[in-house]
C-alpha positions as CSV (number, residue, x, y, z in Angstrom):
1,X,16.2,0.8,25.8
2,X,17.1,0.2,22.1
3,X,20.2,1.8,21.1
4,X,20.4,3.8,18.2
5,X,16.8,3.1,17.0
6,X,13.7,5.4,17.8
7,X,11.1,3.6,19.7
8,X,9.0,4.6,16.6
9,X,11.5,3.2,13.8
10,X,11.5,-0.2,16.2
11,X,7.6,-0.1,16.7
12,X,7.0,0.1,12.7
13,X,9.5,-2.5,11.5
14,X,7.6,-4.6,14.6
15,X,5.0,-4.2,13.3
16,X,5.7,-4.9,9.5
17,X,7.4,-8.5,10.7
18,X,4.2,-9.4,12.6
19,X,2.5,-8.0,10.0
20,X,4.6,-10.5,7.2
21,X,4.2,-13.2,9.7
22,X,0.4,-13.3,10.3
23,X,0.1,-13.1,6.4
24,X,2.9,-15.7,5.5
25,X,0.9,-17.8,8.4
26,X,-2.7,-17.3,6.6
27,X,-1.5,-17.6,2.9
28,X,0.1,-21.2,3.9
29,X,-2.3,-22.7,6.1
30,X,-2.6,-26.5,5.2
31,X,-6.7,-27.6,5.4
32,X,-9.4,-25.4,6.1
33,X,-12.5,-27.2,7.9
34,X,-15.1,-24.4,6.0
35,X,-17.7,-24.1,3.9
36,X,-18.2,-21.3,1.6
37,X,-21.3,-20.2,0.5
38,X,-22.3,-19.6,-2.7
39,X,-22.8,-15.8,-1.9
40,X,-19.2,-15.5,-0.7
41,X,-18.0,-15.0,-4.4
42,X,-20.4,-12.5,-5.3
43,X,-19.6,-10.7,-1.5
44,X,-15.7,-11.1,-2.7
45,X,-16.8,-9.4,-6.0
46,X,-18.5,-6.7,-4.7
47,X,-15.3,-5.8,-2.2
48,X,-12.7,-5.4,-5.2
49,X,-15.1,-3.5,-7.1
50,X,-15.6,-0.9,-4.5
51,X,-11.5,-1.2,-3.6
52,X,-10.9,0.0,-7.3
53,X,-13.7,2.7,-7.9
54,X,-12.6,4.4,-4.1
55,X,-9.1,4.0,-5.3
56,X,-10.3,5.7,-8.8
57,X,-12.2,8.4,-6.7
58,X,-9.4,8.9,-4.3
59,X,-6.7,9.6,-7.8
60,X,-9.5,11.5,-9.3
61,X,-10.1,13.8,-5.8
62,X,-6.2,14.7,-5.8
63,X,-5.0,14.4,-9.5
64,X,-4.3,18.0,-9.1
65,X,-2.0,17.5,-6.1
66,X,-0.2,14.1,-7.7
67,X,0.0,15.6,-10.9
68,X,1.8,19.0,-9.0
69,X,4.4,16.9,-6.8
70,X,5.5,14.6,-10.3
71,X,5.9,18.4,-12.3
72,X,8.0,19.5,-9.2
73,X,9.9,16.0,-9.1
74,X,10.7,16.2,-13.0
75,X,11.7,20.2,-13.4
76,X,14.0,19.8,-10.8
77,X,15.7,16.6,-12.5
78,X,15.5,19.1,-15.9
79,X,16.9,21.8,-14.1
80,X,19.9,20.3,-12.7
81,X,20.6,18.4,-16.4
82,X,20.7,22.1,-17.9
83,X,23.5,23.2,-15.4
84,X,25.8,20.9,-16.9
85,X,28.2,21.7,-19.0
């Protein structure tokens, strides 16, 4: 169908430029009929709270793992600057 690009490598980029559009689309939306209610801050608060502490949690479960691949990704970058003359 598409030649030279996997179905999958077409599907994601598909989706990443619907993806750009729809938030291109929102961000520059020209009036918005709505009212907020005073609660929708403090409901807004309490979402990027919980987005950083699980973020925090997520690091702190797999610091182990993180702090493993960067070791591996450095001694090989040391190991290859020792091999020259």
């Amino acid at each position: 169908m598409f030649r030279g690009v996997g179905m999958t490598k077409f599907a994601k980029r598909s989706a990443a430029v619907l993806l750009l559009f729809l938030s291109f689309h929102l961000l520059v939306s020209r009036e918005a009929h709505a009212y907020l209610d005073p609660a929708t801050g403090s409901y807004i608060t309490q979402i990027v709270i919980a987005a950083v502490i699980g973020g925090l949690f997520v690091i702190k479960q797999y610091f182990h793992r993180i702090k493993l691949f960067f070791n591996k990704l450095f001694a090989k970058e040391d190991s290859l600057d020792e091999d020259e003359p």
